[in-house]
Structures are given as C-alpha cells and as structure tokens.
N, C-alpha and C positions, 0 to 999 in steps of 0.2 A: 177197437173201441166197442167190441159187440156186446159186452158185458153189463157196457151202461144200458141197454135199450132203448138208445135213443134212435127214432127214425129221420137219417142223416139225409134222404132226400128231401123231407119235408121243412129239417130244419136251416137245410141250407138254404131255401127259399126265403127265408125273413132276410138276408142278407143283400143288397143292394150292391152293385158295384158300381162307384162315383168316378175313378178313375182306376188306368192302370198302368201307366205313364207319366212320371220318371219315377212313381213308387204307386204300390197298389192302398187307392182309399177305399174302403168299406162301410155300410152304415147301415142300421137296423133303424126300421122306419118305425115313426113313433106308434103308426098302427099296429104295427107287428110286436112292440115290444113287449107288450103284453105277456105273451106267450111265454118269455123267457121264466117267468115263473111256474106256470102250467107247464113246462117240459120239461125246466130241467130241476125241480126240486130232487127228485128219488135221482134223477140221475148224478147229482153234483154228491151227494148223498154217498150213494156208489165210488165216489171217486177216493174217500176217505174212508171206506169200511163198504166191502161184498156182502153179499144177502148171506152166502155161508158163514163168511166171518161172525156176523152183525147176531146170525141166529145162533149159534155155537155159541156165541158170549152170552145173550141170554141164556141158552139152557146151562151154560158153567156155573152162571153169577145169580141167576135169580134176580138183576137188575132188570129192571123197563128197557125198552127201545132207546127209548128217549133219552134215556141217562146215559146209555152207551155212546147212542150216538152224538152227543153232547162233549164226551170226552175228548173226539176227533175233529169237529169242526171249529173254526177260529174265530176270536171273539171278533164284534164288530171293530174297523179300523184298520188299518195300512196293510194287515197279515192278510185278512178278510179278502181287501181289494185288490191285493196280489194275487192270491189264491182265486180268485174270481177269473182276474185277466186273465190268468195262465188256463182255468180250465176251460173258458168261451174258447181261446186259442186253439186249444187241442181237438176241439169240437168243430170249427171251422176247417179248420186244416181237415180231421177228417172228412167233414162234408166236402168240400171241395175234392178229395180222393174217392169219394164215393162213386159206382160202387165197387171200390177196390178196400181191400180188408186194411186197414191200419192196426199197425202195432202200438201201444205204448204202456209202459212200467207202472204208469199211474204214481207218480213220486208221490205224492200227496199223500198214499198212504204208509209211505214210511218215513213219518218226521216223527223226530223223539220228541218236538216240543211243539203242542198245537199251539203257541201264539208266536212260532216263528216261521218265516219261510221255508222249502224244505231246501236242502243246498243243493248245491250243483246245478247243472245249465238245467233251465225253467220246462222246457216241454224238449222230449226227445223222441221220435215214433218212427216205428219201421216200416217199408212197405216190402213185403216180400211176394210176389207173385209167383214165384214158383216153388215156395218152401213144400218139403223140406230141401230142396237142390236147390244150390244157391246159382243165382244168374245175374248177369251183368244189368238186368231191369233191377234189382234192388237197389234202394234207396233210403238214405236216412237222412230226417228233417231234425237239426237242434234251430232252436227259435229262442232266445231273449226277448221277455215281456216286461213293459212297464206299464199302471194303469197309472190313471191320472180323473180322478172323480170330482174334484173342489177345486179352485180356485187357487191353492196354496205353490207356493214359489217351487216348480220342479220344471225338470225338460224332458218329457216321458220321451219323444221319439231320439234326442241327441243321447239323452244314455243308455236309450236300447239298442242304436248302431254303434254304439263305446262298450257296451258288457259284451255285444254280440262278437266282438274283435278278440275279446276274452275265451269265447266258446272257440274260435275257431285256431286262436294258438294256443291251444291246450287243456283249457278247463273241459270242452267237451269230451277230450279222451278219459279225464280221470271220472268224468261221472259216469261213463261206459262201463271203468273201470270198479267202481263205488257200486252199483247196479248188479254187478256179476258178482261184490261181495253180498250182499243182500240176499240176489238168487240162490248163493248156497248156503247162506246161512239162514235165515226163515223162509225161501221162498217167495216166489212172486206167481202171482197166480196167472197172468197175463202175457208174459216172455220171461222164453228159457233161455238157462245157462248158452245153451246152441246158438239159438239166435243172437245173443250180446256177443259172443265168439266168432261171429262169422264178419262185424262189421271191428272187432278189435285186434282180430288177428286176421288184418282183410288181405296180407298176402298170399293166404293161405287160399283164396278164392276169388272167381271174376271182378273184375275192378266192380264195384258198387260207387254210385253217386252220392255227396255230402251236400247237405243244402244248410247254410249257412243262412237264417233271416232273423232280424230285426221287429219287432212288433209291439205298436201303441196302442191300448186299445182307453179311448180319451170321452170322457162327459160329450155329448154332443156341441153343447156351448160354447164349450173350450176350443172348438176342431178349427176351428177358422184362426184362430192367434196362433196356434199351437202349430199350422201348418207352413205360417209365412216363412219363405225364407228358406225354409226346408232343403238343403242339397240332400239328394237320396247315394246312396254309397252305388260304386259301380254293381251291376245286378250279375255279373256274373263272378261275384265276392260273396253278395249277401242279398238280398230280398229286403224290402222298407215294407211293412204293412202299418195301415192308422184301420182300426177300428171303432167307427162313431157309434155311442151307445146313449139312445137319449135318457137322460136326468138316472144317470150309470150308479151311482151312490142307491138312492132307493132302491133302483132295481135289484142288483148287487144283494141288497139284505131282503127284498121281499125270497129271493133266491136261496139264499141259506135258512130265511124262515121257513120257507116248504121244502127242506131239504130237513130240517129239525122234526116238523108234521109229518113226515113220510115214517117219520117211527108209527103212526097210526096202524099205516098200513104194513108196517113188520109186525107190528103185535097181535094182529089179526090172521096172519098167516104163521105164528109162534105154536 
C-alpha cells in the first residue's frame, strides 16, 4: 500500500476498537471523521489511476486531470459505496499490519466498467516478509465487503459472511487466477506475476496462511440494529469485522469529491 501515501500509523489511530469478541467491532469517532476526507482524497484517487498512469494520460491526450480522472471514479450510489467499503477496508487492514509492508493489486483499477463493481473477491493482500524467499510467515488476507449507508432493506453483515463462504470455496482462487491474467497482460504495477505464483501454486513453497474475513463497514446509526442478534462465524473459518462510519453516505462522497479536486494538484505538477 505504499504507493497510496498514506501515513498508516496515523491513520490507524482514527479507528477505535469497541469490541473484539465474538466479532471484531470498529468505529471512527465522529471527531475524527473529519479527516477521512483530508487523507484520503489523493489517496482513494491513486487507487483507480497512479500519478504515472494519470500523467502519461495527460501528456498522450491533452485532457485535464480532471477529465481523466473522472473517467475512472464512480458515479455517486451503490458502485460508489462499495467501492468505498472495499477501499476503507484495505486501508485498515493495512493499518492494522503496519508496520509490515502490505501487498495488494488495487482491483479497482482494472474495471472495464466504472459504474460497476470490479469482480472477483472484494480486497485480496499479500504480506510477504521475507520476499523475494518465500517463508511459512506469508500470508494472505481475501475479505468480502458489504457497506450499508441508508436505511434501505439489506443485511450487510449476514451477506458478507454468505459471499465470504464464496471466496473461500473457490471464487478466491480464480481471482488469484484473473490477477495473474492481468499481470501479463497490461501489467500491475503493485504485485508481480511471482508473487500471485507463490500463493497459487502454493505447493510449490512453505505452507503460507489464508485468512478468510467477512466485513461490514455500516452508517453509524445503523450499527446497533444491524448488530442484534449477530452469530459471528467460527473465527478460525473467517474473521466478522463491522466498521461504524458516522453519517458514512456524506462522508463517502465528500471522499470521492477530494479525490476529483486532487486533479488540482496533478496538474500542477503536469
């Protein structure tokens, strides 16, 4: 995740932990939420077009920042607030790994259609501590995310531990698989062919650990209905996380808005 520059010590401090038993609850204080658009505009930014990329397309096209980066981000609504969960997600997780290096593909920017999700399992990231040799400390985290912003009839946590059962009989191998086509075919600027190879063709090296989790990341409002009742899946299956995000909808779009404005600052340094 180094590529975002986001400072993952700092950001993991906005995150509270409210429990962590018999599922891990999370909450971003209303103080702190603030921030969520002060940090991570350029960086959410990044997650759908690199400063190489984003400038190279300028100097191709003779387009704005702004237009470029317009092409990539998703319009407000359900694409938006998925694509949101999924990147607080990856960003937490890093933080929480910090500071040990995370991998991750950055799916987001290879969707051929920006008002749709991109496919396959939602966040996937490597920890390789001793690359390039591979050691039984590697680790790889797939995570199913659902967000849940409004009020409207869904069950973000019952069918993030139902799609996550998806990742873990299968779907997460072929997006390993999906991943490594992409690597060869335009490249990934973030993880190599190598790396996808070492966790799909894993008997070819030290067992490595699978971490299978489940993650809601829910309107602050919401957290209290949405938790009753709650059975957490056994934890040495999958991981439950609920991430409270207060009045998550606004924030959400204040966040892609300064992630739009951060063309400012690319076409200043064009």
């Amino acid at each position: 995740m180094q590529e975002l520059d986001v400072d993952l010590e700092s950001f993991g401090d906005i995150f509270a932990t409210i429990q962590s038993s018999p599922f891990i609850l999370v909450e971003i204080e209303a103080g702190q939420v603030s921030l969520l658009a002060e940090q991570l505009g350029v960086p959410v930014r990044r997650c759908y077009i690199s400063d190489e990329s984003l400038q190279d397309r300028i100097t191709r096209t003779s387009a704005s920042a702004q237009e470029i980066i317009a092409t990539k981000l998703p319009d407000r609504g359900s694409t938006m607030a998925g694509d949101f969960g999924e990147i607080l997600t990856a960003l937490f997780q890093a933080a929480r790994e910090h500071p040990g290096e995370v991998l991750d593909p950055k799916k987001w920017r290879l969707k051929q259609d920006r008002t749709k999700a991109a496919p396959g399992s939602d966040v996937v990231q490597m920890i390789l501590p001793h690359w390039p040799v591979a050691s039984d400390e590697d680790r790889i985290i797939c995570s199913e995310v659902k967000t849940k912003s409004t009020s409207r009839d869904s069950k973000p946590i019952a069918s993030a531990i139902e799609d996550s059962k998806k990742d873990s009989s299968g779907r997460f191998v072929k997006t390993l698989n999906w991943l490594k086509e992409r690597a060869l075919d335009t490249g990934l600027s973030t993880v190599s062919v190598d790396q996808l190879d070492r966790f799909i063709h894993a008997i070819d090296h030290p067992a490595a650990h699978r971490e299978f989790r489940a993650v809601a990341v829910i309107s602050t409002s919401l957290v209290a209905a949405e938790i009753q009742g709650v059975v957490a899946p056994p934890s040495d299956e999958r991981a439950l996380i609920v991430i409270s995000v207060p009045d998550l909808k606004s924030n959400y779009e204040l966040v892609y808005d300064a992630a739009l404005l951060s063309a400012d600052e690319s076409e200043a340094v064009a």
